[in-house]
TORSEBA-577088 format. One record per residue: residue in one letter; z, x, y of N, C-alpha, C, O in turn. Coordinates in steps of 0.1 Angstrom, whole numbers, padded with zeros to 4 digits, always signed. Last residue first. Example, Ala and Ser with C-alpha at 12.3 -4.5 7.8 and 13.67 -1.06 7.14 Angstrom:
% residues 2
s+0071+0128-0022+0071+0137-0011+0079+0129+0000+0080+0134+0011 a+0078+0132-0057+0078+0123-0045+0078+0132-0033+0085+0142-0033 
***
This chain:
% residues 255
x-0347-2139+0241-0344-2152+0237-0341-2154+0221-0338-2164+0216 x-0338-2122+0258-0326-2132+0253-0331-2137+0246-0322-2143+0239 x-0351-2091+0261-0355-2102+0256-0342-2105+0248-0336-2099+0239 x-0342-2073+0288-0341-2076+0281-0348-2090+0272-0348-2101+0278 x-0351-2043+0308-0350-2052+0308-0349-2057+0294-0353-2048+0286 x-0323-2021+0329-0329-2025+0315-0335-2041+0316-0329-2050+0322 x-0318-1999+0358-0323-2014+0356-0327-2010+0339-0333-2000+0336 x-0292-1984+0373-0297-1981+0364-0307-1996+0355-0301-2001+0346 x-0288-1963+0404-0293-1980+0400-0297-1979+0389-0307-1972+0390 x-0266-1942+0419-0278-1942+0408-0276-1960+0408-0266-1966+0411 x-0247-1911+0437-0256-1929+0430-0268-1929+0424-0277-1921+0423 x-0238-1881+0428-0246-1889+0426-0248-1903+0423-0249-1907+0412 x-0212-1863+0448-0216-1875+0437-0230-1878+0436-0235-1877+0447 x-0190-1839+0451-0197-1846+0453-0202-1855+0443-0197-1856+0432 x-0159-1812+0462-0162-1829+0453-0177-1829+0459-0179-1822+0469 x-0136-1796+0464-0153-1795+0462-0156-1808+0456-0154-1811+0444 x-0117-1806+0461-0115-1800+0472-0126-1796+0473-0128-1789+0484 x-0099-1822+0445-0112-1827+0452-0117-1820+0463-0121-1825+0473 x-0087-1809+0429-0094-1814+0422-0103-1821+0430-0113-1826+0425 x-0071-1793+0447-0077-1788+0443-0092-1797+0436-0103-1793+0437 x-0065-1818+0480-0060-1814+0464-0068-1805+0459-0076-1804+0468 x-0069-1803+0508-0072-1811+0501-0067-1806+0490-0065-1794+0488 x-0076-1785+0527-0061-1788+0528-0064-1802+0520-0062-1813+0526 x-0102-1779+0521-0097-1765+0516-0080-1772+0520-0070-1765+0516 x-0129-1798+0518-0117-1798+0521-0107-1788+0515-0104-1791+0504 x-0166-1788+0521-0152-1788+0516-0141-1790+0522-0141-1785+0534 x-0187-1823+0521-0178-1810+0524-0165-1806+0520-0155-1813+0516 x-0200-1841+0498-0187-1836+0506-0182-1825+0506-0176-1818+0498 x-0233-1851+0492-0224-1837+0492-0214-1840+0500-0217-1840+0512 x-0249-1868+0474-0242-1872+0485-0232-1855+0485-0226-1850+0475 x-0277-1878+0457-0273-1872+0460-0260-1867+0475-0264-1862+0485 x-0292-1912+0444-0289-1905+0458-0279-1889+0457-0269-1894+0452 x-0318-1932+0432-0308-1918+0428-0309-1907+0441-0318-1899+0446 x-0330-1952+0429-0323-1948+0441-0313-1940+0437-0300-1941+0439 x-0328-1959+0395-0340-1958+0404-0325-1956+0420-0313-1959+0419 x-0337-1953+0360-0329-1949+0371-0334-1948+0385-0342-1940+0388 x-0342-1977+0337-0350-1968+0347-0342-1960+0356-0344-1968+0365 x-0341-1976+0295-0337-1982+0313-0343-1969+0322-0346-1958+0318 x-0367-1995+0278-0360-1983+0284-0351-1987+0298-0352-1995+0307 x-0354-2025+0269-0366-2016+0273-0361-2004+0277-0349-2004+0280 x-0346-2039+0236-0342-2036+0246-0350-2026+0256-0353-2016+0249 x-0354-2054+0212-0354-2057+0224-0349-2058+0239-0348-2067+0247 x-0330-2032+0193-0345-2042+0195-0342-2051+0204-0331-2056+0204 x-0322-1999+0203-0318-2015+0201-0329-2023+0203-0336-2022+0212 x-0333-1969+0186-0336-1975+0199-0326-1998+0195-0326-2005+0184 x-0307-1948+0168-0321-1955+0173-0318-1964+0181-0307-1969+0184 x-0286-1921+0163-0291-1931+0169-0302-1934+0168-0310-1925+0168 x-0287-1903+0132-0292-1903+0147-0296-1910+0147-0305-1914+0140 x-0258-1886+0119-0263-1898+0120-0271-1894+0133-0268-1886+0142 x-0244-1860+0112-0255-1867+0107-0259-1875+0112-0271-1873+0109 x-0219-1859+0124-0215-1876+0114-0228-1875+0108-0230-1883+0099 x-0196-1832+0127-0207-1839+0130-0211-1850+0118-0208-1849+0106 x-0161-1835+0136-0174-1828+0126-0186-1836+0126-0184-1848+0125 x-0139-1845+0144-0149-1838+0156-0159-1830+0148-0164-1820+0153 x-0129-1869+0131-0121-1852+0129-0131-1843+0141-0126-1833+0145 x-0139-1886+0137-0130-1887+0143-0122-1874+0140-0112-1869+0146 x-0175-1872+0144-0166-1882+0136-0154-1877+0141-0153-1867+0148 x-0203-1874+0166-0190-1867+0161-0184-1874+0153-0188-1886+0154 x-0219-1891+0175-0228-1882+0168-0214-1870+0161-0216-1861+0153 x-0220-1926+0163-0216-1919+0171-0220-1901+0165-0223-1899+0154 x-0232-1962+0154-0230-1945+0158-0224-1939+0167-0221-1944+0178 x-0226-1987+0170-0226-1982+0157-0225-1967+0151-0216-1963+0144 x-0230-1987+0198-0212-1994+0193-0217-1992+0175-0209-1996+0167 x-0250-1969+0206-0236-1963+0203-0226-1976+0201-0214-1974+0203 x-0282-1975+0196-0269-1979+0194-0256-1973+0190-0251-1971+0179 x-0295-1964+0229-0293-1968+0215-0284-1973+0215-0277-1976+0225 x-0321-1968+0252-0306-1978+0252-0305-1976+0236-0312-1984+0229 x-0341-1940+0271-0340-1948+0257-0324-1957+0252-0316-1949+0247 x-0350-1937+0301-0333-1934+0292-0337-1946+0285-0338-1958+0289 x-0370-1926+0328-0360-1935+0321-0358-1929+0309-0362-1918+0306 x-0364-1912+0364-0361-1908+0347-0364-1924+0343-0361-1934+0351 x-0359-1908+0390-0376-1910+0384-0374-1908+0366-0382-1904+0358 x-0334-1884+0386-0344-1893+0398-0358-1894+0389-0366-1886+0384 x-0317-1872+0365-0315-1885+0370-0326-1894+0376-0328-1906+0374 x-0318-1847+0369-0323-1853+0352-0321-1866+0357-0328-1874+0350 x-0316-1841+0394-0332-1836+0388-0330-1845+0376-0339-1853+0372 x-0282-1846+0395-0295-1850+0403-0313-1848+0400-0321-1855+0406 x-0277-1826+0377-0274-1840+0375-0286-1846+0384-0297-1849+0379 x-0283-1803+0394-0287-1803+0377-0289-1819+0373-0298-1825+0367 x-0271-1811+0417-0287-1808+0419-0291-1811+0401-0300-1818+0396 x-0242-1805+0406-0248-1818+0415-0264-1819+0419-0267-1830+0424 x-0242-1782+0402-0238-1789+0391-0244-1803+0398-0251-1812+0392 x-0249-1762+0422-0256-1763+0411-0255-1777+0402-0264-1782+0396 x-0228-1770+0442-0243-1777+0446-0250-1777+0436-0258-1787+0435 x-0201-1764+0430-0206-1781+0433-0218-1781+0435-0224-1791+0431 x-0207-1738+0428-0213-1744+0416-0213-1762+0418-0220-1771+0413 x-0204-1735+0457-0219-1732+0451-0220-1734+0438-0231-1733+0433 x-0181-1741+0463-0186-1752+0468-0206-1746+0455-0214-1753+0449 x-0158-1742+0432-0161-1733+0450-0179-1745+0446-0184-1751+0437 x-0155-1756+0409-0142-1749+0417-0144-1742+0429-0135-1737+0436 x-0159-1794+0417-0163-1780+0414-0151-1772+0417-0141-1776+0424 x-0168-1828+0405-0151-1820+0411-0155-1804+0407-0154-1800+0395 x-0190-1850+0406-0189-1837+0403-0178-1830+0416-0179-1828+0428 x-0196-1882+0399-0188-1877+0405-0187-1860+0401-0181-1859+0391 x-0225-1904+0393-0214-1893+0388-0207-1884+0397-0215-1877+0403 x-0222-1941+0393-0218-1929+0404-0212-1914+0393-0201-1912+0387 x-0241-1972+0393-0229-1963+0392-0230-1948+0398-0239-1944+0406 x-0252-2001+0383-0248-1993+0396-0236-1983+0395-0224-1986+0396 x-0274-2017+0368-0261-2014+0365-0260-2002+0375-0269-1993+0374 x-0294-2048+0359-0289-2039+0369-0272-2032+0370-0262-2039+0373 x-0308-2064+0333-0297-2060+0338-0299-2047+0348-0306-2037+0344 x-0331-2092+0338-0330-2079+0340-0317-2077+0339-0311-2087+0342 x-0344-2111+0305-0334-2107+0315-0336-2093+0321-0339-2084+0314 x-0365-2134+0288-0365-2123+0295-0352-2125+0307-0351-2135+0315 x-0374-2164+0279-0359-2161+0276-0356-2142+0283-0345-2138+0283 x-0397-2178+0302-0391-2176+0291-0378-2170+0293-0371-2171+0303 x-0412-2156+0331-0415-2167+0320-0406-2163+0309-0404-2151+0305 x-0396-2128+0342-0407-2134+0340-0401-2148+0332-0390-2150+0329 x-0356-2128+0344-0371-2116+0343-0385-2127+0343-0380-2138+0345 x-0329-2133+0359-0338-2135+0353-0355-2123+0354-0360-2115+0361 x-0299-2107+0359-0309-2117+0370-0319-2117+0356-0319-2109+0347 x-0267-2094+0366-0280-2099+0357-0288-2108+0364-0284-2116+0372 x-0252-2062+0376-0258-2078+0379-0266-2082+0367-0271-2074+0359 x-0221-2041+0374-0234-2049+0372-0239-2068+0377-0234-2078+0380 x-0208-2014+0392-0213-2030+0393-0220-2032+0386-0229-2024+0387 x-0198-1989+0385-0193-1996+0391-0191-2013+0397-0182-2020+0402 x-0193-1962+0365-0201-1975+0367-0192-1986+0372-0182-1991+0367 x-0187-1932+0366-0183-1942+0365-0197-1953+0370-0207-1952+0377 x-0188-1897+0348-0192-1909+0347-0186-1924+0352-0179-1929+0343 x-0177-1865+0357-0173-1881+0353-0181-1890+0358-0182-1892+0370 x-0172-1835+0352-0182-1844+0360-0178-1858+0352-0177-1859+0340 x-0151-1807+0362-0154-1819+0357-0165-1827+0364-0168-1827+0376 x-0147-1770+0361-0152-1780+0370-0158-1792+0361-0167-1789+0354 x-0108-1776+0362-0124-1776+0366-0133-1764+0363-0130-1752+0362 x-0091-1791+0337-0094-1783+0347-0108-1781+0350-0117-1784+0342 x-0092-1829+0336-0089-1813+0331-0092-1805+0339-0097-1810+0350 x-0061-1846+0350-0076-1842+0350-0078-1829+0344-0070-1819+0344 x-0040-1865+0354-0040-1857+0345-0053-1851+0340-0056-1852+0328 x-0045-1893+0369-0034-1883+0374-0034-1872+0364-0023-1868+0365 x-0085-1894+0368-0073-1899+0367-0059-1889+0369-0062-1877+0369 x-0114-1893+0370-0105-1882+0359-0090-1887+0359-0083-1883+0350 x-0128-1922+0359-0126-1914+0373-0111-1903+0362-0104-1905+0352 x-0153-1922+0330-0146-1930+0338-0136-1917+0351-0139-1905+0351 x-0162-1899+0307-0162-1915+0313-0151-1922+0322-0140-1927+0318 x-0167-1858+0313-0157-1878+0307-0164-1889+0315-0171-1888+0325 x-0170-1831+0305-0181-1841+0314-0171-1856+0306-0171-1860+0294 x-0166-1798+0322-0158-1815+0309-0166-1822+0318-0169-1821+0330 x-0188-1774+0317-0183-1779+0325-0180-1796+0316-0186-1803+0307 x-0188-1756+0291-0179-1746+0303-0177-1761+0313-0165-1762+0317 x-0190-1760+0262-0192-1766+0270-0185-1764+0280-0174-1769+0280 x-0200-1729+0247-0193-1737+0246-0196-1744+0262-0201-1738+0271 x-0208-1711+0215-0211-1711+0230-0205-1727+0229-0204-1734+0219 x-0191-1684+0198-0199-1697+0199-0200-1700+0210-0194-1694+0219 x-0181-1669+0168-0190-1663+0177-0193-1679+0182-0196-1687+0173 x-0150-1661+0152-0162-1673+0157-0168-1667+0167-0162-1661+0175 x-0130-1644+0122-0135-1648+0139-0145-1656+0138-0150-1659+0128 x-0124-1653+0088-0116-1642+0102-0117-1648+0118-0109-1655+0124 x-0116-1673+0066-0130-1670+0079-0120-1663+0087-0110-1668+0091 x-0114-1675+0035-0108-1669+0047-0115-1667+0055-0124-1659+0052 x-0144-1696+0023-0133-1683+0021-0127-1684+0032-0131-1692+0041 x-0152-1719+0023-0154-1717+0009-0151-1700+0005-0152-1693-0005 x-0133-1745+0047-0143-1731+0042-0141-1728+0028-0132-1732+0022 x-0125-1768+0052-0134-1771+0042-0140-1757+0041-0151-1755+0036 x-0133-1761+0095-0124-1772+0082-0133-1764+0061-0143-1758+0059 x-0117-1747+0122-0128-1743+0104-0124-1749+0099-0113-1748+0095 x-0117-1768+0156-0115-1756+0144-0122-1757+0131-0131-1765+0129 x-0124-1772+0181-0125-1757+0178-0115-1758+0164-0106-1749+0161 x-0121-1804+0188-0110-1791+0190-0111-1773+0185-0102-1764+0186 x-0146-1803+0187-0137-1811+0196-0127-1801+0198-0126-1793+0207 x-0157-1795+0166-0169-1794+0175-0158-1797+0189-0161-1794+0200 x-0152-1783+0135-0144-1796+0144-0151-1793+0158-0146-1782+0161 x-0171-1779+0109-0168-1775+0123-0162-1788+0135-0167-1798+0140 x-0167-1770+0080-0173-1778+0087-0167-1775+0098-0157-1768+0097 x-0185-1741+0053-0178-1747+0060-0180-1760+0071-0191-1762+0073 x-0196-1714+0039-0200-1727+0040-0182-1730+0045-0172-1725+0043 x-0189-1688+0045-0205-1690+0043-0207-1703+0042-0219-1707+0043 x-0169-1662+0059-0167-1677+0052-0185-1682+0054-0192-1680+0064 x-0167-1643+0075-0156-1645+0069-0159-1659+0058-0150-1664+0051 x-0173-1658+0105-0172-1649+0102-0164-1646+0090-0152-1646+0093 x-0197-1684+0124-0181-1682+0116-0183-1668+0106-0194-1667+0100 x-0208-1692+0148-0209-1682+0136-0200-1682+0133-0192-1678+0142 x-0232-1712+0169-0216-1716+0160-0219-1706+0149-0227-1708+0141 x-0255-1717+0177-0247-1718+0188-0228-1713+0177-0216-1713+0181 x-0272-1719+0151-0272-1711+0162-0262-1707+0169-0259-1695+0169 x-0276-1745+0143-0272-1733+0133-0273-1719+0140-0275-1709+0133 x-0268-1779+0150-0266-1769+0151-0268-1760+0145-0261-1762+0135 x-0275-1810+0134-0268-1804+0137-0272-1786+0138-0277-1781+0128 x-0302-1830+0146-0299-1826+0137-0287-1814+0143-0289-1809+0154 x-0311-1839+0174-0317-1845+0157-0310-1842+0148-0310-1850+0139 x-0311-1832+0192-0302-1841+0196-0299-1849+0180-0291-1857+0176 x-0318-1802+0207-0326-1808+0193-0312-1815+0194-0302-1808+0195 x-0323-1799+0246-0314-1802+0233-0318-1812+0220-0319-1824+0221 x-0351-1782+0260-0343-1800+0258-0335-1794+0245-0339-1786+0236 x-0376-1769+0283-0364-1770+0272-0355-1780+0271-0353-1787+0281 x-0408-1772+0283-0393-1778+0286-0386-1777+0280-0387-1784+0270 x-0434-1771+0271-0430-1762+0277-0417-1767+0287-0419-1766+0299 x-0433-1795+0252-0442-1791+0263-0437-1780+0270-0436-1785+0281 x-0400-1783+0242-0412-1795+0242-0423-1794+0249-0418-1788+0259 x-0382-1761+0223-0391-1760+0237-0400-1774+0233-0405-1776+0222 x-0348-1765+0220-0361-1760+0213-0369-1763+0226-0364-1766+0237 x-0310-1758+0214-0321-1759+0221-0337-1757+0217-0339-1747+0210 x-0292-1771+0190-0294-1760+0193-0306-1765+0207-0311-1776+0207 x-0258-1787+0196-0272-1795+0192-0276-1773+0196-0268-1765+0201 x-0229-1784+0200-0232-1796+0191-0247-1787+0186-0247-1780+0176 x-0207-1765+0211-0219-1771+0216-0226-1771+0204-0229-1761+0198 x-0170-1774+0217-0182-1761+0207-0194-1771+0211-0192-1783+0214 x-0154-1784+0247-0157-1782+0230-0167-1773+0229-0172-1766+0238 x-0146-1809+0270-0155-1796+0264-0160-1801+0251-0165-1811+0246 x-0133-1833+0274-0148-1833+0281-0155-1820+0274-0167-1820+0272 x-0103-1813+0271-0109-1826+0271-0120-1826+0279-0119-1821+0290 x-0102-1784+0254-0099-1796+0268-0109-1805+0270-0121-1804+0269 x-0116-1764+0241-0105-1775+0233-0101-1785+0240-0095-1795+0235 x-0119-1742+0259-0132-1750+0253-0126-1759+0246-0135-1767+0243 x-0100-1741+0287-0101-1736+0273-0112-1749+0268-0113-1761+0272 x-0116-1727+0317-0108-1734+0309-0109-1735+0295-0119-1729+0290 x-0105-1695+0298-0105-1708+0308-0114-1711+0316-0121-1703+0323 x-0110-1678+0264-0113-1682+0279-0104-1698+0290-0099-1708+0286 x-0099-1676+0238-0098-1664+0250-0102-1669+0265-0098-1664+0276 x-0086-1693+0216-0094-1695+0225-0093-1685+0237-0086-1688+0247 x-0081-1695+0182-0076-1692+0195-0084-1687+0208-0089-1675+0207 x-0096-1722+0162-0097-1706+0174-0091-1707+0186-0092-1714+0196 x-0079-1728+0135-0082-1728+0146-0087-1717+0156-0082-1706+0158 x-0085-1738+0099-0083-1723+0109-0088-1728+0123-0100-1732+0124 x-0062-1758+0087-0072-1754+0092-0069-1745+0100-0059-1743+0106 x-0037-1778+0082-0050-1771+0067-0063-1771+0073-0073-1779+0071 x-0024-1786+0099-0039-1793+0102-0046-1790+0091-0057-1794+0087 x+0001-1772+0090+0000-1788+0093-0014-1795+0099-0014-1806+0102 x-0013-1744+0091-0008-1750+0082-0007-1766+0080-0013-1773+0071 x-0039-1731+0111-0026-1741+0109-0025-1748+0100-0033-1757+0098 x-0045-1698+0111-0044-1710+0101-0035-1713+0107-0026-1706+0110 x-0067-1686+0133-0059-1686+0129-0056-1700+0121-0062-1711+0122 x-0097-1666+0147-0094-1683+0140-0081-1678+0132-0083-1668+0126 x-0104-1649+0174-0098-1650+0162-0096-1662+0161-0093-1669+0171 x-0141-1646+0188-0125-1651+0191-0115-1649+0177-0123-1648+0167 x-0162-1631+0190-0157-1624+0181-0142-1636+0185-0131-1630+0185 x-0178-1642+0220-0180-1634+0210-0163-1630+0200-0153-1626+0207 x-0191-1671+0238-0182-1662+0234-0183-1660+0225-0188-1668+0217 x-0212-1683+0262-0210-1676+0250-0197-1670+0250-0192-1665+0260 x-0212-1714+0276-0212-1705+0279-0209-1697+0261-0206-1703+0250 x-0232-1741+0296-0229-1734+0285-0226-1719+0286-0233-1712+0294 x-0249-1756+0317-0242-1748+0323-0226-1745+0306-0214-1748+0307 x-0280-1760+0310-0278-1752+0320-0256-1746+0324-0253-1737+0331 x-0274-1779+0286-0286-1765+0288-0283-1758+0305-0287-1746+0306 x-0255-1791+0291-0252-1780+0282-0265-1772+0286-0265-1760+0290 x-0262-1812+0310-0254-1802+0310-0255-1791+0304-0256-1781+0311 x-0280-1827+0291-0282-1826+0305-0271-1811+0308-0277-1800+0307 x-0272-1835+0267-0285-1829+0266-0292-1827+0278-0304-1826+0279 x-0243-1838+0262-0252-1832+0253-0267-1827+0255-0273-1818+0249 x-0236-1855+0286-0230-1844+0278-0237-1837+0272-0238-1826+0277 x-0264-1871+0298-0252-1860+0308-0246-1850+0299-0248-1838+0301 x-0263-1886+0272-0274-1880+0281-0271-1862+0287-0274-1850+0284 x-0242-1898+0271-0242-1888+0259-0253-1883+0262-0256-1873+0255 x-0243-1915+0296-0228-1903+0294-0234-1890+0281-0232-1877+0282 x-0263-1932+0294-0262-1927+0301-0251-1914+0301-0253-1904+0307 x-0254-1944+0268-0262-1936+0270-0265-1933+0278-0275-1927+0275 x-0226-1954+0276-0227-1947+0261-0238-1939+0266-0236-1927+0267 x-0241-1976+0291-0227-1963+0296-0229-1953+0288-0232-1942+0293 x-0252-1989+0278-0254-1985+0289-0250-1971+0292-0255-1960+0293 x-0236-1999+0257-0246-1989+0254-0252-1981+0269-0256-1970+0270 x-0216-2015+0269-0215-2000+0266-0221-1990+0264-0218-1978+0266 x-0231-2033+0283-0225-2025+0291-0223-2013+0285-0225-2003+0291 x-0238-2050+0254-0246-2042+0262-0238-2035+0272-0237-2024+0266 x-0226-2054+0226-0219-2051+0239-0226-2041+0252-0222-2030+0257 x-0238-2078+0210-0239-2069+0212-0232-2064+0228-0233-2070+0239 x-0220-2101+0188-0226-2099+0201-0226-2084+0204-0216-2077+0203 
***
């Protein structure tokens, strides 16, 4: 049985991470030092910035950018040769997760790389949130209802991204960015319970999703934008908060 809820989710989130975010809010670093850990038999980069690019929702940025019609979009196709320079070493693999040099074919000194400045996770950031500024995916309801004549289903899936900023003017950037890729969109349903675009060491798998048969694009429809004011005698992590609702409709052939 296929686990439709996930793909839902799955693609709606790997949307947001990879090919919503990063073009607008990535950042460059130049010359970091990669040091050997012995018990990983790998050179890690010691990380000069905060938050650190190794925190959960970050990392090194996967895909490079290309122009479609005159729109820039993340190449989602094929791995990276831009965004990621290793210094010191001419073939090697790249833990994209935790920032480090696997498999070099010399001593790699430093890393030139741009990286995922805002953690984008699934589900509410919970008592151990990373630092900001996070955006979190949650889904909240679904329905299913019949579609036309025959074995045809709608699913309807209701959910909310939540954007936790560190001052109120990157909440409104990061919540308008979300907001534009969201309103009037639809979103191709692959298959993430088979693929995935990282492997469990955080090196890229090659692999590129395709579409699920008989499944229709989904549509994103009453995509709301909600800004809360700041609360400055509020926790940090909510103390710039806003959200975007969203209705996310697929339809399906059951039969």
């Amino acid at each position: 049985m296929i686990p439709y809820l996930r793909l839902y989710d799955s693609s709606i989130f790997n949307y947001l991470r990879y090919e919503v975010i990063p073009l607008h809010f990535s950042e460059r670093v130049d010359n970091d030092t990669l040091v050997y850990e012995a018990s990983e038999n790998a050179h890690k980069v010691k990380f000069s910035v905060q938050p650190s690019p190794g925190s959960q929702g970050r990392g090194l940025v996967v895909f490079d950018e290309m122009m479609v019609n005159g729109r820039l979009v993340a190449d989602t196709t094929t791995e990276q040769t831009s965004q990621v320079t290793v210094t010191g070493a001419t073939s090697y693999d790249i833990d994209y997760v935790n920032g480090r040099i696997l498999n070099p074919d010399a001593i790699p000194s430093s890393i030139t790389y741009r990286w995922y400045y805002v953690s984008v996770i699934q589900g509410w950031p919970g008592v151990s949130p990373p630092l900001l500024p996070v955006v979190a995916l949650d889904i909240d309801a679904t329905t299913k209802a019949g579609y036309q004549l025959g074995g045809g289903s709608k699913d309807t899936i209701r959910g909310s991204v939540y954007v936790f900023a560190t001052n109120e003017a990157e909440k409104k950037d990061i919540t308008d960015v979300i907001y534009q890729a969201l309103f009037n969109r639809t979103l191709p349903i692959y298959n993430w319970h088979e693929v995935n675009y990282l492997n469990y060491d955080g090196t890229y798998t090659g692999l590129v999703p395709t579409t699920v048969s008989g499944i229709s694009k989904g549509y994103f429809k009453e995509v709301n934008a909600i800004y809360t004011g700041a609360r400055l005698d509020w926790s940090e992590l909510n103390r710039h908060r806003a959200r975007v609702d969203f209705v996310f409709e697929v339809l399906k052939d059951d039969s």
